[in-house]
KOLKERO-650268 format. One line per field, with one value per atom (N, C-alpha, C, CB): residue number from 0; residue in three letters; atom name; x, y, z. Coordinates in steps of 0.1 Angstrom, whole numbers, plus 5000, padded with zeros to 4 digits. Each point is the difference from the previous one (the first is absolute). Glycine has a CB too. Example, Ala and Ser with C-alpha at 12.3 -4.5 7.8 and 13.67 -1.06 7.14 Angstrom:
BEGIN
nr c(0/0/0/0/1/1/1/1)
rest c(ALA/ALA/ALA/ALA/SER/SER/SER/SER)
atom c(N/CA/C/CB/N/CA/C/CB)
X c(5132/4991/5009/4981/5015/5009/4992/5012)
Y c(4943/5012/5012/4988/5023/5011/5011/4994)
Z c(5078/5000/5000/5012/4981/5000/5008/4978)
% end
This chain:
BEGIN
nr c(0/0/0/0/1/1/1/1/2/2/2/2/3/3/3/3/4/4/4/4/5/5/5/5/6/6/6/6/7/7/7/7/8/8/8/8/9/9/9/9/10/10/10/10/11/11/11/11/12/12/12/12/13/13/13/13/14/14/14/14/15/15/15/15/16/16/16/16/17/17/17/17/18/18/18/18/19/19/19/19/20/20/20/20/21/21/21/21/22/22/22/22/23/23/23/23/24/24/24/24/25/25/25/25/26/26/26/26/27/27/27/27/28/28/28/28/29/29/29/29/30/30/30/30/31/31/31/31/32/32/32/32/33/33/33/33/34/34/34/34/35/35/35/35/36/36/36/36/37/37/37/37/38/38/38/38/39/39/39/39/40/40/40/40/41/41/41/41/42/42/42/42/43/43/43/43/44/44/44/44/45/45/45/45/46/46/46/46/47/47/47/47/48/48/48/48/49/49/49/49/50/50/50/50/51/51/51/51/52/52/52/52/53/53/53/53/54/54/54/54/55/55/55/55/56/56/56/56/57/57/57/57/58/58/58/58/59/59/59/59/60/60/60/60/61/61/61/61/62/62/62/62/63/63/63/63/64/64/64/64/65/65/65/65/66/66/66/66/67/67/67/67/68/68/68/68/69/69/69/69/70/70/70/70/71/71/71/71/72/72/72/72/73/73/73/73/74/74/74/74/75/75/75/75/76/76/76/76/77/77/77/77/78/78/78/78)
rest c(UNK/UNK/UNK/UNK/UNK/UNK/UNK/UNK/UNK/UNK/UNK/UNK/UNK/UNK/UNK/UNK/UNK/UNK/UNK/UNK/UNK/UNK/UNK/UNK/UNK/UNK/UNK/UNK/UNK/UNK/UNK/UNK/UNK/UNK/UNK/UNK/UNK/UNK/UNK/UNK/UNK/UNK/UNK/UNK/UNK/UNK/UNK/UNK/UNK/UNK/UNK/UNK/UNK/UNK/UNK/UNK/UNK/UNK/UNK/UNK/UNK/UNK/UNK/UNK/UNK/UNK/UNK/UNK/UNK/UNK/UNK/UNK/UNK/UNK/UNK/UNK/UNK/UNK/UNK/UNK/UNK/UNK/UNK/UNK/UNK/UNK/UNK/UNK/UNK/UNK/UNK/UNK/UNK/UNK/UNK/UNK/UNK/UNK/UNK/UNK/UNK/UNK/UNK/UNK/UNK/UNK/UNK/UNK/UNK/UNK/UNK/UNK/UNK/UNK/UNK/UNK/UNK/UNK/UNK/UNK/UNK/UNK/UNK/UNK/UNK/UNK/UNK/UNK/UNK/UNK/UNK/UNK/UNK/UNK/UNK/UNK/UNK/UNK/UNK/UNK/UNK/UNK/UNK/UNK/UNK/UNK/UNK/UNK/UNK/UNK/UNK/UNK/UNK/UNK/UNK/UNK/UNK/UNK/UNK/UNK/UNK/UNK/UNK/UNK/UNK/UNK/UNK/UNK/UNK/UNK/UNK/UNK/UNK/UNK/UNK/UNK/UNK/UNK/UNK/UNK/UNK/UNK/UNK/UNK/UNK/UNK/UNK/UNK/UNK/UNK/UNK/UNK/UNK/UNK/UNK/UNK/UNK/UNK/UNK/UNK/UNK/UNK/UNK/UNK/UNK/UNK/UNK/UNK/UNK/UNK/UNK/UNK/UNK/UNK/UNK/UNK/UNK/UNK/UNK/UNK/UNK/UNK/UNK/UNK/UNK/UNK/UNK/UNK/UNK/UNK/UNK/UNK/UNK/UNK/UNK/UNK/UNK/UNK/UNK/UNK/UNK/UNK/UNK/UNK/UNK/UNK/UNK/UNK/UNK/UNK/UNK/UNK/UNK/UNK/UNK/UNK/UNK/UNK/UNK/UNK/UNK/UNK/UNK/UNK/UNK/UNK/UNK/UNK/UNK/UNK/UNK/UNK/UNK/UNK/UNK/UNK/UNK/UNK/UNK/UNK/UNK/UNK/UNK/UNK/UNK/UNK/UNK/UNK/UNK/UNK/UNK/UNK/UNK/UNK/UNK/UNK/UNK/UNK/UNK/UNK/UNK/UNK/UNK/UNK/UNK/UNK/UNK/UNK/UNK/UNK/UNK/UNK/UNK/UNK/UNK/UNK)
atom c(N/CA/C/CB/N/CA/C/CB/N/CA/C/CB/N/CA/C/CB/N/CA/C/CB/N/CA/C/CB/N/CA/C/CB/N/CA/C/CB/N/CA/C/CB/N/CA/C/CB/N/CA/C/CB/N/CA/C/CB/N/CA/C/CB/N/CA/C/CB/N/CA/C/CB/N/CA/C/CB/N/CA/C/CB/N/CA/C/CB/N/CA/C/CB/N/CA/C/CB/N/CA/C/CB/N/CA/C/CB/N/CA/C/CB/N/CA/C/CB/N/CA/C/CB/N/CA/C/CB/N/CA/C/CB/N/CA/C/CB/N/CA/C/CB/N/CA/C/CB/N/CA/C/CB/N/CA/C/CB/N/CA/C/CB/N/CA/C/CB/N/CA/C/CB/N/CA/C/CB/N/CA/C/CB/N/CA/C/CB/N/CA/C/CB/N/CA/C/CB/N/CA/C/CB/N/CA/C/CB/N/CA/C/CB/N/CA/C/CB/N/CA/C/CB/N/CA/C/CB/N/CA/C/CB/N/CA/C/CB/N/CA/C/CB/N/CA/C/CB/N/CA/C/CB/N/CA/C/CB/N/CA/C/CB/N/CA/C/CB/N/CA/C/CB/N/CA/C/CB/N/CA/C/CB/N/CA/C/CB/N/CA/C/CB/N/CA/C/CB/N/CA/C/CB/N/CA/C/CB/N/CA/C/CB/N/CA/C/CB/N/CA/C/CB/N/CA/C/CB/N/CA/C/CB/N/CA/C/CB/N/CA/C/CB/N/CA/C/CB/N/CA/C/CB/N/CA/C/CB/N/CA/C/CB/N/CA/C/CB/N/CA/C/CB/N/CA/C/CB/N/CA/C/CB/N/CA/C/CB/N/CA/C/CB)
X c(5008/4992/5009/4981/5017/5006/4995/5004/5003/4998/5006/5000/4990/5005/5001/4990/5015/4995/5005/4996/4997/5002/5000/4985/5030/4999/5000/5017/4978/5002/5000/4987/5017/5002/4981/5027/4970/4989/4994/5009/4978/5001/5002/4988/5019/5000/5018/4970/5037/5016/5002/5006/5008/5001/5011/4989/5007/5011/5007/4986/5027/5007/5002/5010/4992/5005/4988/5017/4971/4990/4999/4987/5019/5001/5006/4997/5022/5006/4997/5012/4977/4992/4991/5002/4996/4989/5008/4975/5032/5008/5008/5006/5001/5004/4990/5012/4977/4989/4994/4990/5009/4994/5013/4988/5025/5012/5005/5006/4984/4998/4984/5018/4978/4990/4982/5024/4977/4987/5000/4999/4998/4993/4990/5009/4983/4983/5001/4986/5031/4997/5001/5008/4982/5003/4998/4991/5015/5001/5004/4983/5028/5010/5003/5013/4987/5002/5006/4982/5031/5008/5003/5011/4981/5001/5011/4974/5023/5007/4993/5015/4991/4987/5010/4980/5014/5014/4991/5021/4985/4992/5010/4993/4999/5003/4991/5009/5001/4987/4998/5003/4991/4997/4992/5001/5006/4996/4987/5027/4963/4986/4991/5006/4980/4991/4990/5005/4993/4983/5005/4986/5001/5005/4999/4986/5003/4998/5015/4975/5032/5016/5006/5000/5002/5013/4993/5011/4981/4997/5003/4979/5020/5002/5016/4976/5031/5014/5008/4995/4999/5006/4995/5004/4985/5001/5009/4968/5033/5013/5013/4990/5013/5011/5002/4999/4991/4998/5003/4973/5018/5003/5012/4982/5024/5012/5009/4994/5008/5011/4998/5000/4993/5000/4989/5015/4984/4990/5007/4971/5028/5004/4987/5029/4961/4984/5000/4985/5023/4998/5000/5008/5000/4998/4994/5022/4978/4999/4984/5034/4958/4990/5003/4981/5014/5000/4988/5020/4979/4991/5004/4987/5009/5003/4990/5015/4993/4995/5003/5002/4992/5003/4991/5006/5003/4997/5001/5015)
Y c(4988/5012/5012/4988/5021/5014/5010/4995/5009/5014/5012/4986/5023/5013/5011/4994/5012/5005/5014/4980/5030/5017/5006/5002/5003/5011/5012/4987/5024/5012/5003/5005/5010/5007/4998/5023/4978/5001/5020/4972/5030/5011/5008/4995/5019/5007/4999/4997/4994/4997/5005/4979/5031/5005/4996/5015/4984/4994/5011/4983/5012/5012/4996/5009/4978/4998/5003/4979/5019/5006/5017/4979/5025/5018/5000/5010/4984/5003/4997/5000/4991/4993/5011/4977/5029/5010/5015/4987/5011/5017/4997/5010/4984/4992/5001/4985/5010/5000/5018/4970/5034/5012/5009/4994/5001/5008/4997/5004/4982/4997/5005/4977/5032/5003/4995/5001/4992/4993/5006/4977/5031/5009/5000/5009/4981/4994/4986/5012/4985/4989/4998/4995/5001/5007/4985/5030/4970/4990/4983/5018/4986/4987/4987/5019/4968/4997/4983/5022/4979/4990/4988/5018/4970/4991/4988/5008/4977/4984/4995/4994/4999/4987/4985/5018/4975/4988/4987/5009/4984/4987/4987/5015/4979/4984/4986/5013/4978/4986/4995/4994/5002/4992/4986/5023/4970/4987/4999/4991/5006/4999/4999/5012/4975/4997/5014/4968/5032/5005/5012/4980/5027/5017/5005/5006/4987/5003/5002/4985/5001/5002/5005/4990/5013/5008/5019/4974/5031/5014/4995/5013/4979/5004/5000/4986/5004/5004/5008/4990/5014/5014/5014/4990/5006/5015/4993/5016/4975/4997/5009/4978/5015/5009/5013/4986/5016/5019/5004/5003/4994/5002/4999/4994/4998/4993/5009/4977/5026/4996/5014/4968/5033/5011/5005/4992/5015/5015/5002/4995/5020/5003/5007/5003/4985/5005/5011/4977/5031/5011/5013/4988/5010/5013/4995/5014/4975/4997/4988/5004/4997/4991/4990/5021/4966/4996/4995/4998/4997/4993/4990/5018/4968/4991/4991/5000/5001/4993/4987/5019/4966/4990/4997/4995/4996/4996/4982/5027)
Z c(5000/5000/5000/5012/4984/4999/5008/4979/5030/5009/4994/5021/4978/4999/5013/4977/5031/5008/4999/5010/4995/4997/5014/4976/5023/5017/4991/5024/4990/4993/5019/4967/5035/5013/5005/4992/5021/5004/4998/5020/4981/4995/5013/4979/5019/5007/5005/5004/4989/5005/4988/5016/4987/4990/4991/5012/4972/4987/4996/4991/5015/4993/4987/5019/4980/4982/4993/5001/5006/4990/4997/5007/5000/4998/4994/5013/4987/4993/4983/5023/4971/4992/4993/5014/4998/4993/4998/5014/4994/4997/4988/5026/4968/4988/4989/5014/4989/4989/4997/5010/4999/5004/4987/5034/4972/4990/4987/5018/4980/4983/4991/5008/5003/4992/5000/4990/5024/5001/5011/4990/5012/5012/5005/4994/5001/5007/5005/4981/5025/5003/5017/4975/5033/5012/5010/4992/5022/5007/4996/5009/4987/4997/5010/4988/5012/5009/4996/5013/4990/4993/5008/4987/5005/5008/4994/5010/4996/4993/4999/5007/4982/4998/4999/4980/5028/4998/4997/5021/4966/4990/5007/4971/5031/5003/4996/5018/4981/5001/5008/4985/5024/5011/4998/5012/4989/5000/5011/4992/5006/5006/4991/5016/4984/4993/5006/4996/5017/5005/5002/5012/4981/4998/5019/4968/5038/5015/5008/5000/4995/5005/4998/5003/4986/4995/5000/4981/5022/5003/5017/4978/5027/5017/5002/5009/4983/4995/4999/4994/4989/5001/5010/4976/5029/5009/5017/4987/5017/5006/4997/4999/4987/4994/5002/4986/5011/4999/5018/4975/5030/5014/5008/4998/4999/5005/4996/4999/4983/4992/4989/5005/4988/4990/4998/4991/5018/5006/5015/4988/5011/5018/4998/5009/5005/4997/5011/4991/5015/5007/4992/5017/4972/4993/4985/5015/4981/4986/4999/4995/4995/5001/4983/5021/4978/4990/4992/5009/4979/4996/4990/5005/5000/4992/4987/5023/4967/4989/4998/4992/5006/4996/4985/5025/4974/4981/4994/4994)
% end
């Protein structure tokens, strides 16, 4: 099965790479582009038949391992 999973900052923590994303965009000329906010996305296969298991899995992972859920929230995709 294939896990996709997406962190981005929780709202209200502030991205600086996303400012620096938008002050950049802003100085190439897109000046309507406003509240940037730069996240990961990390692809894997995980060996698991039952979709019930392998989402309680990967949000394990996430918890544990790739998300820091104090400042960052995720959402996972399987396929």
């Amino acid at each position: 099965m294939r896990a996709k999973v997406h962190v981005f900052l929780k709202p209200g923590v502030l991205d600086v790479q996303g400012k620096a994303v938008e002050h950049a965009l802003h100085g190439l000329g897109w000046t309507g582009v406003e509240h940037v906010r730069v996240g990961k996305t990390i692809e894997f296969d995980l060996a698991a038949e039952d979709r019930a298991a392998a989402e309680t899995e990967v949000k394990a992972m996430c918890d544990k391992l790739l998300a820091n859920t104090v400042i960052e929230s995720y959402r996972v995709e399987l396929a």
